[in-house]
N, CA, C and O of each residue as an XYZ file, in Angstrom:
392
protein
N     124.408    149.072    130.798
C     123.213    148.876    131.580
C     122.082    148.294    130.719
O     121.417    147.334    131.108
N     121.882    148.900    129.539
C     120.866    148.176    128.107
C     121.352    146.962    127.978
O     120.461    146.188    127.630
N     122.621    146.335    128.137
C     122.576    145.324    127.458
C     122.352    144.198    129.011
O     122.011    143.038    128.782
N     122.500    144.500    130.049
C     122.045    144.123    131.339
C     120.917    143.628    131.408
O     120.575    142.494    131.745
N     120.241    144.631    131.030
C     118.566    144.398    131.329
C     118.234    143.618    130.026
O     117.747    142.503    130.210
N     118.375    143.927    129.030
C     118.288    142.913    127.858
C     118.631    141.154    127.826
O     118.181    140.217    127.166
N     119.629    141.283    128.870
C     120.454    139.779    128.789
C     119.590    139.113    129.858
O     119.361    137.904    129.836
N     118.982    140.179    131.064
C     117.786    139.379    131.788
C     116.321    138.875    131.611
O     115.659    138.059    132.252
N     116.048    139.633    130.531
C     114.706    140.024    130.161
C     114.639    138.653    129.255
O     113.641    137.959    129.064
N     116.087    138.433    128.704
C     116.240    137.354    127.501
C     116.237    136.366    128.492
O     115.303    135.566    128.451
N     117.088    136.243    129.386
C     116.762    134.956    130.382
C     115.561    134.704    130.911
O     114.844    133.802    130.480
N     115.243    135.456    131.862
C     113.831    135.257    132.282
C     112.507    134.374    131.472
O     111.780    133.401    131.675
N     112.840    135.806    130.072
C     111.549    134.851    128.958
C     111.958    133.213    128.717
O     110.992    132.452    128.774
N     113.057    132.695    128.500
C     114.210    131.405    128.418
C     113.723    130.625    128.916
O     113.481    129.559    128.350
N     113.338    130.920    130.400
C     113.447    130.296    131.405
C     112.333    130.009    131.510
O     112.370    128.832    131.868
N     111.076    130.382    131.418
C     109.458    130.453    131.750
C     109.164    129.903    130.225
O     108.663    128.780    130.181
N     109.366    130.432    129.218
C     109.175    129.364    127.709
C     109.800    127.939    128.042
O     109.150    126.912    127.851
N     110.685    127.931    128.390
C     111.302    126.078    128.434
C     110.400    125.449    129.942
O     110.039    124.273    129.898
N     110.200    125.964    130.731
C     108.734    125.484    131.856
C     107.658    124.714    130.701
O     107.356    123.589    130.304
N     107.226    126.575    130.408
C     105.806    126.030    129.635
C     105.869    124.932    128.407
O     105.038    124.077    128.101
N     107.316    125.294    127.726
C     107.359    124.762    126.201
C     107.791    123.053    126.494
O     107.914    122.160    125.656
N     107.930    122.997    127.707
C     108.687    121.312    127.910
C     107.339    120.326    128.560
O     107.436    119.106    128.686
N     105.937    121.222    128.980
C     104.981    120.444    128.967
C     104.016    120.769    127.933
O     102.953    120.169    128.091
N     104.049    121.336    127.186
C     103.574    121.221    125.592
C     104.041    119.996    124.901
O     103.347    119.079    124.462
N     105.644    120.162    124.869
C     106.030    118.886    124.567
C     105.868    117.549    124.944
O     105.979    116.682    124.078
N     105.624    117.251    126.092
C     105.441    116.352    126.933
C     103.702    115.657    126.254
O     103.407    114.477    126.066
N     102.733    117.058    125.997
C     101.665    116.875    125.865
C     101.246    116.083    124.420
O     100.470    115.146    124.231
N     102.186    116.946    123.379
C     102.205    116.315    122.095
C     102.847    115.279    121.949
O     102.568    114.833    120.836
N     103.974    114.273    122.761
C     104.730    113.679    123.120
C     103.679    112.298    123.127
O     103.662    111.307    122.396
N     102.702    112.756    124.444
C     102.045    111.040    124.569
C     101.043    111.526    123.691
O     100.990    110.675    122.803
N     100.118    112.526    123.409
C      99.356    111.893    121.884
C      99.909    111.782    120.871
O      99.017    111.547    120.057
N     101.406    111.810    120.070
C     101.711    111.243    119.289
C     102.232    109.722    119.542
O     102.861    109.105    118.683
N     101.952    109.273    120.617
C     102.322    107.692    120.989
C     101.122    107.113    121.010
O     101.081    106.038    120.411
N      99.993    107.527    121.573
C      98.548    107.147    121.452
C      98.368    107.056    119.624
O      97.782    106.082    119.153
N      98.807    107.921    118.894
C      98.277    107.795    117.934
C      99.012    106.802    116.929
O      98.287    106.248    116.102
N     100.490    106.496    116.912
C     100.587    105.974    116.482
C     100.933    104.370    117.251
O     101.714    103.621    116.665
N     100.465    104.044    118.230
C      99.875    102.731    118.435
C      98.238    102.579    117.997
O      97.759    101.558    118.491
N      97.734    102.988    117.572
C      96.484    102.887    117.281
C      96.187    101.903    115.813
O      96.500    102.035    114.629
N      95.414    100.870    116.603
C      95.791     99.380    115.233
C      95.844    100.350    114.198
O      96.872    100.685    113.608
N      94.201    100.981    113.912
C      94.426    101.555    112.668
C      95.163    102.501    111.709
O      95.085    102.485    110.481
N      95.820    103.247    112.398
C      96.390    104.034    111.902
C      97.954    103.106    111.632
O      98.710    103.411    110.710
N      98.212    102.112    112.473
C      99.268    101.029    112.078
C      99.177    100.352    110.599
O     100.107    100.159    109.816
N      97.730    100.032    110.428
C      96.925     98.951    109.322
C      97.266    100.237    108.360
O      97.953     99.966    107.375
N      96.829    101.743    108.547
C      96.911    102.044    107.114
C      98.355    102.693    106.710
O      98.402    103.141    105.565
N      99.949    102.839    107.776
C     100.688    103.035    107.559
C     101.566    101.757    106.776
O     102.578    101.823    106.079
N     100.698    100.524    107.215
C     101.359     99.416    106.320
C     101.002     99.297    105.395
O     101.826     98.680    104.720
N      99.665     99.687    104.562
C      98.907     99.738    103.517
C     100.085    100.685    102.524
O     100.692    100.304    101.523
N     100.139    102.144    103.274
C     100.712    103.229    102.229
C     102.017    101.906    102.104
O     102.031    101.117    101.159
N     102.884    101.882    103.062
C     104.362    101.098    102.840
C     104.303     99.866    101.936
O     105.306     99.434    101.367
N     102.972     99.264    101.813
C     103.196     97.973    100.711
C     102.870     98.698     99.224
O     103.173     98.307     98.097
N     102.139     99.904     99.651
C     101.948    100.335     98.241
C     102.798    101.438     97.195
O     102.614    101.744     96.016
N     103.666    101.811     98.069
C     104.777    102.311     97.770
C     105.900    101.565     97.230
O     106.567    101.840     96.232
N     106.044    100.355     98.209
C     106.725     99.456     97.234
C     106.320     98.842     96.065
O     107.081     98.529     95.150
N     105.272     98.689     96.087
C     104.877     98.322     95.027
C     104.763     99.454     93.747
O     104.643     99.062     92.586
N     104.801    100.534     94.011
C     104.522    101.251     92.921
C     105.943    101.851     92.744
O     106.030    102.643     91.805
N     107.138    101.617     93.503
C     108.468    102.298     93.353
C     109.164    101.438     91.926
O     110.071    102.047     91.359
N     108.764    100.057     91.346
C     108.698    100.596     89.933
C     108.447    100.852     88.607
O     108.993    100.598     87.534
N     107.280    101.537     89.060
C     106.570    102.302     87.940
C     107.340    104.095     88.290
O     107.452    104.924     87.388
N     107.688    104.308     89.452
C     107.884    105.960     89.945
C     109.451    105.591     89.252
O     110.040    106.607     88.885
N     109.901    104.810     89.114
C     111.520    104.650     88.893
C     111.311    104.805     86.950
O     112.043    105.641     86.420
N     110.518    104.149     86.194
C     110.591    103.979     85.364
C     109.891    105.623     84.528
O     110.364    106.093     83.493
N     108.773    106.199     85.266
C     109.062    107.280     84.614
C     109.659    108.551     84.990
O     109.422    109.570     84.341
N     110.480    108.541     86.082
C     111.750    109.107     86.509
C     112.748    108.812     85.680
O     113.505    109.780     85.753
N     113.201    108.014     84.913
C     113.653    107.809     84.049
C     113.459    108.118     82.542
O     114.264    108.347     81.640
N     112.143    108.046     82.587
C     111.483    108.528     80.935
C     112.184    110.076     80.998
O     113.125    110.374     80.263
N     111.518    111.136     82.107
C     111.315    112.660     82.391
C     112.940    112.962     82.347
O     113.462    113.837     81.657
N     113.509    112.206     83.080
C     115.373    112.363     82.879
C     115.795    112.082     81.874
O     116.883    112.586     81.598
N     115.218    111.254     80.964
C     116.169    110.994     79.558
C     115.551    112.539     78.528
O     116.371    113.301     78.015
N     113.869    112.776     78.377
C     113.501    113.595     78.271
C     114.573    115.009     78.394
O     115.239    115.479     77.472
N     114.499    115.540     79.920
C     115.333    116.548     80.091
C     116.529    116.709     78.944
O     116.726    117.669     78.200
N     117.205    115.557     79.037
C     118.681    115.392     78.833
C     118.628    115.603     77.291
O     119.470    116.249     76.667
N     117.539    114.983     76.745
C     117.725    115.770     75.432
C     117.576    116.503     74.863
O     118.022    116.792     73.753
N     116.460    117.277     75.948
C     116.397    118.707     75.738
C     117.387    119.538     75.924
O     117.696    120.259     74.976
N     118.176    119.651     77.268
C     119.726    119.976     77.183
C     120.245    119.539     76.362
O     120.683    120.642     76.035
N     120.722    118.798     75.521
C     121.721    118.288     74.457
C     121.499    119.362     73.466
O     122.204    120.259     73.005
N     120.091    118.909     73.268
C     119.231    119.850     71.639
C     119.535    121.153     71.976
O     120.085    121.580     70.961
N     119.499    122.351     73.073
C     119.377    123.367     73.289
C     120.809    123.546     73.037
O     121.103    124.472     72.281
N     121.794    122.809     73.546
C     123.286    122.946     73.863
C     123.750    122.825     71.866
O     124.383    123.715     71.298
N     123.465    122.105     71.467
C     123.652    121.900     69.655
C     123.198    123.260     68.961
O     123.922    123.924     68.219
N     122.118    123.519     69.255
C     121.318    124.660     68.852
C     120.777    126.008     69.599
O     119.654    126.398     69.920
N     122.110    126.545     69.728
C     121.658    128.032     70.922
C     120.969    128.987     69.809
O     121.168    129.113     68.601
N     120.066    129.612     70.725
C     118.632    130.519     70.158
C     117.880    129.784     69.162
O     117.544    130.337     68.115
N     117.611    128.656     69.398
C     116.625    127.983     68.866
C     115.105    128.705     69.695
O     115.040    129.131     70.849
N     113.939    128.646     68.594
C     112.980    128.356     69.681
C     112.055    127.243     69.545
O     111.694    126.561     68.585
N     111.868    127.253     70.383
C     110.908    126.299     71.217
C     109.650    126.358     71.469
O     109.197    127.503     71.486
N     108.485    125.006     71.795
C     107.395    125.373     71.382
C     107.049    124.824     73.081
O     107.837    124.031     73.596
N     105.855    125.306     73.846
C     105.462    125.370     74.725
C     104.328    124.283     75.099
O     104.559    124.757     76.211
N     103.745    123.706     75.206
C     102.498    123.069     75.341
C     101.391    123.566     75.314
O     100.385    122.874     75.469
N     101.356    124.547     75.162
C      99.675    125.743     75.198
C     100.361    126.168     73.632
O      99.948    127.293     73.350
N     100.928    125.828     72.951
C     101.358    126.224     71.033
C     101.960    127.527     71.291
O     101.901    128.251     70.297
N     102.820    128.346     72.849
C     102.898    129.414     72.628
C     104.730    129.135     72.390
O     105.257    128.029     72.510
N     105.498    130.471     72.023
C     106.838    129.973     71.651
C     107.840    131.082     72.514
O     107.564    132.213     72.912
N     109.104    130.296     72.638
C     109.899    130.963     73.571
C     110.585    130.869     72.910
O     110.420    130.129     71.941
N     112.092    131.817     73.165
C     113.290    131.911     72.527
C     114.319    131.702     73.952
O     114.461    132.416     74.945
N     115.184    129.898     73.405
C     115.938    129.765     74.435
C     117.349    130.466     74.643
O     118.190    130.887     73.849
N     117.270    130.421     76.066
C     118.595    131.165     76.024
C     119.834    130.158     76.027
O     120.889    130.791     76.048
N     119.990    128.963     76.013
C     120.873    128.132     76.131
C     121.589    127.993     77.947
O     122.282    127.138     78.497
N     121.048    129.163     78.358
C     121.568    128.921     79.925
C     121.743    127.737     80.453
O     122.129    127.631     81.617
């Protein structure tokens, strides 16, 4: 009988949330179409997109620096387990080689 009334109580709410929740949607639906037809917000999504390309490579090149970086820090740690290591604030850790 609990799980009766439970399985209606669950429908019911189901049923009256997808009413209300499908003109919410509807609502955020056309102002996100208003907004993005809007010249400007067009003008400055092409702005970010030319400037992204343009800066993808400089983001590639020190994505590359920070990865070669890493890698020799793994190498060095992997050569030398319980080494320590110095921090950027001069404070010192003892690695675990993990």
């Amino acid at each position: 009988m609990k799980k009766l009334l439970a399985l209606t109580i669950f429908a019911a709410g189901y049923v009256l949330g997808a009413k209300a929740g499908r003109e919410r949607y509807e609502q955020i639906r056309k102002l996100t179409m208003r907004v993005k037809s809007n010249p400007r917000v067009q003008d400055a999504a092409h702005h970010a997109a030319e400037m992204a390309r343009e800066q993808a490579p400089v983001v590639k090149d020190k994505f590359g620096e920070g990865a070669a970086k890493v890698r020799h820090k793994l190498s060095h740690d992997d050569e030398h387990p319980g080494a320590t290591s110095e921090t950027t604030n001069g404070s010192s850790y003892q690695s675990t080689g993990i």
